[in-house]
N, C-alpha and C positions, 0 to 999 in steps of 0.2 A: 305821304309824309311819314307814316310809320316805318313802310319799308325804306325808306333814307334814315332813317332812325336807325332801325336794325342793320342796315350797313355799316354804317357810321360805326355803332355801338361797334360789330364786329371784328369793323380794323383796328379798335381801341384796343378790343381784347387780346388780339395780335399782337399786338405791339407789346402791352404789358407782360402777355405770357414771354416776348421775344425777350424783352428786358430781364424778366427775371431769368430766364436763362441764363442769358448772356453775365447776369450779374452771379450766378450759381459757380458757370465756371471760371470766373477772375476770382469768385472766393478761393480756388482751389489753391490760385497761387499768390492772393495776399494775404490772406487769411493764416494761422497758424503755423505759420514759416517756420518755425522752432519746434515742429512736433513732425516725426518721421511720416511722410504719407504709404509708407512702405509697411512699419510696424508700429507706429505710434511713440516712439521712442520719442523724449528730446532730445532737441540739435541745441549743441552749443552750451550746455550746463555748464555754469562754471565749476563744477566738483569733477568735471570729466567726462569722457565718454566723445563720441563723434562732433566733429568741429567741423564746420563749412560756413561760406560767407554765404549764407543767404539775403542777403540785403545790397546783393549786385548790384551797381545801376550802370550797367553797361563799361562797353571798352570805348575808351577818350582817345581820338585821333590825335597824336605826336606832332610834337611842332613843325610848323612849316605843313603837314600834310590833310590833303582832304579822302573825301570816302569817294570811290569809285563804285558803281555799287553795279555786282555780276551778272551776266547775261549771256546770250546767244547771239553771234554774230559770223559775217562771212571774213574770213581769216583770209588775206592775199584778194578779197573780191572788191578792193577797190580798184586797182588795177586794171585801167584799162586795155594796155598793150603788153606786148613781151618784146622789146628788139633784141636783146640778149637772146632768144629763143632757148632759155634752160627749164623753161617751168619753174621756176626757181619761187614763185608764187604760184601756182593754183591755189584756186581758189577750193575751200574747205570749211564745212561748219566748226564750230566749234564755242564752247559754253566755258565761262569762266567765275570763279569765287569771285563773291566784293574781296577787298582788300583798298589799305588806302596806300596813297603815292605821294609824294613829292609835290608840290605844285609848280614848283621851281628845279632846273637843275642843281646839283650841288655847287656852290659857288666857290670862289679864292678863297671868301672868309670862311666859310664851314669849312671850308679842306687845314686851315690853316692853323684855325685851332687845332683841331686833330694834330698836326705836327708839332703844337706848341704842348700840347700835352705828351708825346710823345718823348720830346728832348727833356721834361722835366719828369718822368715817370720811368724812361723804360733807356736801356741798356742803346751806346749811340748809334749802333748797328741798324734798331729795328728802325731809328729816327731817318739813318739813313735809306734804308730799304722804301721807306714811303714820302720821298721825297718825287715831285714828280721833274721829269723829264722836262726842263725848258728848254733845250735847245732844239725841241722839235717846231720850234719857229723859224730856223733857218732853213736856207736854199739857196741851191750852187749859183744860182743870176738871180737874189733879191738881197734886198737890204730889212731887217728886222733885229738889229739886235736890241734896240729897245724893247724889245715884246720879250725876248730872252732874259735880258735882267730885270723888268721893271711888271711885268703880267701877271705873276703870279702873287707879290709883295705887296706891289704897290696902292694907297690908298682909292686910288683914280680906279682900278679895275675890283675892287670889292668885291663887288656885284654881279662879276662874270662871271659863268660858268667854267669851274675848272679843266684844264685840259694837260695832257701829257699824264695822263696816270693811265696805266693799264688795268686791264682787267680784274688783272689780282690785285693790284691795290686798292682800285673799288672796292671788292669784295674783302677786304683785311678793312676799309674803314665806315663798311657798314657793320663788321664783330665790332669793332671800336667802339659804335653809336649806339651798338645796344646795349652793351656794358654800362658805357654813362647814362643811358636813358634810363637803364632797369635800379642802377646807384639811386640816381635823382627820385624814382618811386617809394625808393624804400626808403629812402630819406624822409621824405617828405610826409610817410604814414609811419616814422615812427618805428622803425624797423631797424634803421643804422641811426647812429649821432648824428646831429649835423656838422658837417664839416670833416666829417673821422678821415677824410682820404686827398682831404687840400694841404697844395704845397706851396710851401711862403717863395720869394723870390730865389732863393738860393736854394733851391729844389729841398727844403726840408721838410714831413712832412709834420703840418701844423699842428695835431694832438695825438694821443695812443701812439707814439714814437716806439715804445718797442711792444706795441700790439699788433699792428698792420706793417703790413708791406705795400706802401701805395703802387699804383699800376698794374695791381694781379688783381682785382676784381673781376669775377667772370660770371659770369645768367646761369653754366652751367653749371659751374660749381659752386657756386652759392645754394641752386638749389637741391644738390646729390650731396654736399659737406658744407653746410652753412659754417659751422667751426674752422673750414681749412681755406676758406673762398679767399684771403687776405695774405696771400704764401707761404700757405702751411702753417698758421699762426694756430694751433688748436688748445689755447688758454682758456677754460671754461671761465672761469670767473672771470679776465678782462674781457672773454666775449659777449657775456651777461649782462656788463655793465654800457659795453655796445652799442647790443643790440637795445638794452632799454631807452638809449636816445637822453630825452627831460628826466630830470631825476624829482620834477613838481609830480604834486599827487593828480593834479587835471590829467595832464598828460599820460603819467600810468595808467588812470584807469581808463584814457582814449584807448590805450595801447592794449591793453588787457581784453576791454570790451571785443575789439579786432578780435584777436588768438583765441578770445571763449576762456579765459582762467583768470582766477582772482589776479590783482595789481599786486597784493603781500605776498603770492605761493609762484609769482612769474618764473618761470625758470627757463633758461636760454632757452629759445625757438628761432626760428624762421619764418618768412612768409612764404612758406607753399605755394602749391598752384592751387589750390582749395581756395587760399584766399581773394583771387582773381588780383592779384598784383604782381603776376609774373608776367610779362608781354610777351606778345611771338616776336622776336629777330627783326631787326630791320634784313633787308638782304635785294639785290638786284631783283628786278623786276622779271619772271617769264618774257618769253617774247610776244605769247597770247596776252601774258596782261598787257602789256605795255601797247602793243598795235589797237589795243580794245580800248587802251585807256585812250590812247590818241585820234581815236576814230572820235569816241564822241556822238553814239549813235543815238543818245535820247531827245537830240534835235528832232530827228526823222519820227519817231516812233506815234503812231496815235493807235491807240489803244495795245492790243497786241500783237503792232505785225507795223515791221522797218518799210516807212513811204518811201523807198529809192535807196540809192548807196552815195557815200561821201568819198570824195578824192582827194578832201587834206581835212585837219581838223575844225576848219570851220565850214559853213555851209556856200551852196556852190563850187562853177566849177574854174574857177578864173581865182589867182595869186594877188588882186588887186584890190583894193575897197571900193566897192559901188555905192557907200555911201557919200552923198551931196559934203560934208564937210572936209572927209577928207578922201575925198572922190580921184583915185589913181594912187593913192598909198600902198605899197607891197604890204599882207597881211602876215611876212614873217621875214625874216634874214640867210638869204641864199643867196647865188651867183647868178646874177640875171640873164648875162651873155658874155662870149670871151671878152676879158679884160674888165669886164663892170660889177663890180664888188657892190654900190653901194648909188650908182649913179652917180652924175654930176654934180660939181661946188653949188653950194645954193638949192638946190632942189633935187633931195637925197632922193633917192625910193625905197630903201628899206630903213634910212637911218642908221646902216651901218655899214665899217668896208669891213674890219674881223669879225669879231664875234659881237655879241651887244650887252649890254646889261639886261638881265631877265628880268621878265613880267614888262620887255618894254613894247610888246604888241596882247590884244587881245587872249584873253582865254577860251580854252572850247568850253563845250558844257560843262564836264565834269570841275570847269575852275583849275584844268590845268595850262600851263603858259610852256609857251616854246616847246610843244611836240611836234611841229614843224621848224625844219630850220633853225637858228643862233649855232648848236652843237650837235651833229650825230651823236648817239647815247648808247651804252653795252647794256646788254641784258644776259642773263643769267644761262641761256644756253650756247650749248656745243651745236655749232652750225653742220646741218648737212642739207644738199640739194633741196631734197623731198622731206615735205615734211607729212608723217606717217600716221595720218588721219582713222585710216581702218582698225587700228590696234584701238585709238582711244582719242576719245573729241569731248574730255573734261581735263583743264585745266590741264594741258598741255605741257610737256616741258621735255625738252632730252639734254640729261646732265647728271639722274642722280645715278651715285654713285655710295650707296649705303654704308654706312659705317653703326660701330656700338662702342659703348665704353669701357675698354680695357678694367676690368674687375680685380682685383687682389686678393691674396688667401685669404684674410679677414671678412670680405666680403662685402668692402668697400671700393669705390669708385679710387683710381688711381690718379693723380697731380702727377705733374711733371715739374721735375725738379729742376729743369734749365731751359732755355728760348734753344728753337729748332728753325735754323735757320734753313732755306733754299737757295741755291745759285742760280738765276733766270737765264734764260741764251742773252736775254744781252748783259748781263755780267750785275748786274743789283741782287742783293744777298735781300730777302725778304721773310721776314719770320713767320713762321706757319703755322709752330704751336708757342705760345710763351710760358712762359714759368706760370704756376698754378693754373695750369688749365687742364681741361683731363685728356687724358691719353685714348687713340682711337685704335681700332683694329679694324680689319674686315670680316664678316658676319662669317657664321662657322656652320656646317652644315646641321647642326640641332637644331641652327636659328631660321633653316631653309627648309627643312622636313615637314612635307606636304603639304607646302604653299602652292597657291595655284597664281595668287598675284607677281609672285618674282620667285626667281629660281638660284639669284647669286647677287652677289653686291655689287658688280661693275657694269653697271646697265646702258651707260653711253654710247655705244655700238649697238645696240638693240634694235636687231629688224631694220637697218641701215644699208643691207647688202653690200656689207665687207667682211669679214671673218669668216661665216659659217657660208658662206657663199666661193669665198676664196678655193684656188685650187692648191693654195698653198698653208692650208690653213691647218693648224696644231694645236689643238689642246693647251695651254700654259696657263702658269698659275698668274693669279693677279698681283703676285709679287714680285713676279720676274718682270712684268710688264711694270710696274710701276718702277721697280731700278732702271729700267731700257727708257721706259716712255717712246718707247717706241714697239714694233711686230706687229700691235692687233690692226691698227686702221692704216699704217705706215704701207703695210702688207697687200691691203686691195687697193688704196689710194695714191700708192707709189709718192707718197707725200715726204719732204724731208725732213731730217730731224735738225731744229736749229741749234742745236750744242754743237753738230758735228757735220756741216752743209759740205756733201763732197759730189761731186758732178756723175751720179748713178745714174743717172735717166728719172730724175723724178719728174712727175706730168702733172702735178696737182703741189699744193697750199692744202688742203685740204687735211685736217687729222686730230687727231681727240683734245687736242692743245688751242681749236680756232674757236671761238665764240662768236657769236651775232651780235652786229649793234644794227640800228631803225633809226629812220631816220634821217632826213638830208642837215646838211651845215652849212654855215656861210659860206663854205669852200665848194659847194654843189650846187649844179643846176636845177631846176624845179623838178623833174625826173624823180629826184631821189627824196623829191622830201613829203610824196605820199605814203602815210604811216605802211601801208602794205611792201613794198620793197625791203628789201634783206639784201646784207653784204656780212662779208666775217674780215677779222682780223684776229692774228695771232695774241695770244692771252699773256704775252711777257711786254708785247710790245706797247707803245703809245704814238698817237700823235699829232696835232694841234686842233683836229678838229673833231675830236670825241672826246664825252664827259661824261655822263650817268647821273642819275636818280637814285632816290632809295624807296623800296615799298615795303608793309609790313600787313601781313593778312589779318584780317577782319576775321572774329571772334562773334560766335552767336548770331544773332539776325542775318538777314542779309539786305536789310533796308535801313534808316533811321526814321522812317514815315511810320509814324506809329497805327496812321488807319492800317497801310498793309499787315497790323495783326502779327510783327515781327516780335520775336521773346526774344531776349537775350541770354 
């Protein structure tokens, strides 16, 4: 009996000593948050001195999206054949950040706003440039022109996934979404007025009429020129009275307590990124993230190691439901077999013959809908055959292409004082920088000196074997290629250029201008709508059965299970 005593007693002791530990180091970081653990200094004095939010509580997932949360997984290893015979998936480790995603494609109505905001903010050019493409519902022996006038607009198709936007339009209306997203933040803590940027029906804009310039709000230059982020407006006193939003004393002193300075001595600021209200970018998806998002491997997972591999996003290896209710139901929206869209009158099998309204099948784990099937979806990278595992198997991507921000004597970031427009191969003029946004250069060699992670800004071609492999290959600046848009990958891929298609013997599609989308569509047989499978299309073009998503990378932790012991 004693000795059970003594044990007993012992694990008690355990335990307690464990606790207090464990409560020693949470003191470290709830504990005196306001006092520098570096030098003892205060944080946050309102008389001055170092400002930081320390009373984070994490970064809030964006509407419409959930947390993916990052991992390791076999990249192209769902896959179980090649009839193609290109390798064009091997299979490949590969580990990716959280980040969250979409749940949904972007639909008619999310795209639509966007264009309604566009015709009452910005010049009719850029409205035009991001109009998408509906006449890519026609075809030489079909009938569709309902889906041409009426798919994009109409209230019947809301809910669809939008289609006929290219590449670059994606990519122009996720800047779009984070402009309004990061607006709406600073709104809403107190940062901007409410309302300082809405425009009444006649496109005027509703208050601070000769302070702002509605539709130049930008993330970038809000936060490198908070005084100039509204088109060049740099009025210190009407931006003072701005950014203080309420002009109640509650509200000051909310707004004050934020910044760290009295509510009577406020003087214009900003919300920094100190203050954790700057977000990261909405922006397409990797193609690692997205095949990782649509795999959906924490079905499988028991403890630390994947039971088996998946060949669509839900589990199993059959397109049909094995569940007794709705036993024989297609578990997503694809082409079943020539001619059958959607099955027979009466007894559909996907429920749909085009596309369908999203979230209208099951979601995978991660709570995403339609990573199978309804729309092929574009991601963020420049497609090439092989993808180049040995260089690097973290968060994967070939596409960057570095830029910095054009600097001025002063030794301010520079605004651009008018929309820069592009002419696409097929003929849409798409604005690429717009007024008040900053001006970009490519990095200069002070900005490359003895780097060992990169050695120059145009890294798309990188270890692709074309250029430095080429027997034809020259030295050129990335300026002459950017006027050509054509020589570096044109060169080994004998690829054409679409401004100027003249019958040289090219042997490939293939070149710095094609992107990847994932994913099969109602227009594809089951083949193509394992998330593993890759195909490209050209970055100007569109059409009827690709759409996109939007993701934005996760900050801090990389879980939201707080046993995991994650900080943010």
């Amino acid at each position: 009996m004693v000795r059970k005593f003594k044990f007993y007693a012992a694990i008690l002791f355990s335990f307690v000593i464990l606790f207090s530990f464990e409560s020693c180091n949470k003191s470290q970081f709830s504990n005196n948050r306001n006092v520098s653990s570096a030098t003892g200094w205060e944080i946050n004095n309102k008389k001055g001195g170092f400002q930081y939010n320390t009373n984070y509580k994490g970064q809030q997932a964006p509407p419409n999206m959930v947390l993916v949360e990052g991992g390791t997984y076999t990249k192209g290893g769902g896959s179980a054949d090649d009839p193609m015979k290109d390798w064009n998936n091997a299979a490949n480790q590969q580990h990716v950040q959280s980040f969250y995603m979409d749940q949904t494609e972007v639909t008619n109505v999310m795209y639509l706003e966007y264009l309604d905001w566009l015709k009452r903010n910005e010049d009719y050019e850029v409205y035009q440039g991001a109009l998408p493409d509906t006449l890519v519902w026609r075809n030489k022996l079909g009938y569709a022109e309902e889906m041409v006038n009426s798919y994009l607009r109409h209230p019947a198709f809301s809910n669809y996934p939008v289609v006929g936007v290219s590449w670059i339009q994606a990519y122009e209306y996720s800047e779009w979404r984070t402009d309004r997203y990061q607006e709406l933040i600073l709104e809403n803590s107190g940062w901007l007025s409410k309302g300082a940027t809405l425009t009444d029906k006649g496109g005027k804009i509703a208050n601070n009429d000769s302070l702002i310039k509605s539709g130049n709000f930008n993330q970038d230059a809000y936060v490198q020129l908070p005084n100039k982020s509204f088109g060049g407006q740099d009025d210190v006193n009407g931006w003072s009275e701005l950014l203080k939003g309420s002009s109640s004393t509650k509200e000051s002193n909310r707004i004050a307590n934020i910044k760290g300075v009295s509510a009577d001595s406020m003087a214009p600021s900003s919300a920094n990124r100190e203050t954790g209200l700057i977000t990261p970018k909405f922006r397409l998806p990797t193609e690692s993230e997205w095949e990782y998002a649509a795999l959906g491997l924490k079905e499988l997972r028991e403890f630390n190691v994947y039971q088996g591999r998946k060949k669509y996003p839900w589990q199993g290896q059959y397109t049909r439901n094995g569940q007794r209710r709705n036993l024989g139901d297609q578990l997503g929206n694809f082409k079943n077999s020539d001619g059958d869209y959607g099955g027979i009158a009466g007894w559909s099998d996907d429920g749909a013959d085009i596309t369908n309204m999203v979230a209208s099948y099951n979601s995978n784990a991660f709570g995403l809908y339609d990573m199978a099937g309804n729309v092929a979806e574009w991601v963020a990278d420049v497609y090439r055959p092989i993808v180049d595992d040995e260089f690097n198997d973290f968060n994967y991507y070939r596409g960057n292409d570095y830029q910095k921000f054009v600097i001025s004597g002063e030794g301010e970031v520079e605004l651009s004082d008018k929309t820069i427009y592009k002419t696409l191969s097929n003929g849409k003029k798409v604005a690429v920088l717009r007024e008040g946004e900053i001006m970009t250069m490519d990095l200069e060699d002070s900005d490359l000196k003895n780097r060992t992670q990169f050695d120059k800004s145009y890294n798309i071609n990188y270890r692709d074997g074309d250029v430095r492999s080429s027997r034809n290959f020259a030295q050129t600046t990335r300026g002459e290629r950017a006027d050509n848009e054509e020589g570096e990958t044109q060169t080994m891929y004998k690829s054409p250029d679409l401004n100027n298609i003249e019958d040289n013997g090219e042997t490939t599609l293939i070149s710095d201008q094609v992107r990847v989308y994932k994913g099969g569509s109602w227009k594809d047989r089951a083949y193509w709508i394992n998330p593993s499978q890759r195909r490209f299309y050209h970055q100007d073009q569109a059409t009827d059965f690709i759409g996109f998503r939007c993701v934005m990378s996760r900050l801090g932790g990389k879980s939201l299970d707080m046993k995991k012991r994650s900080r943010n």
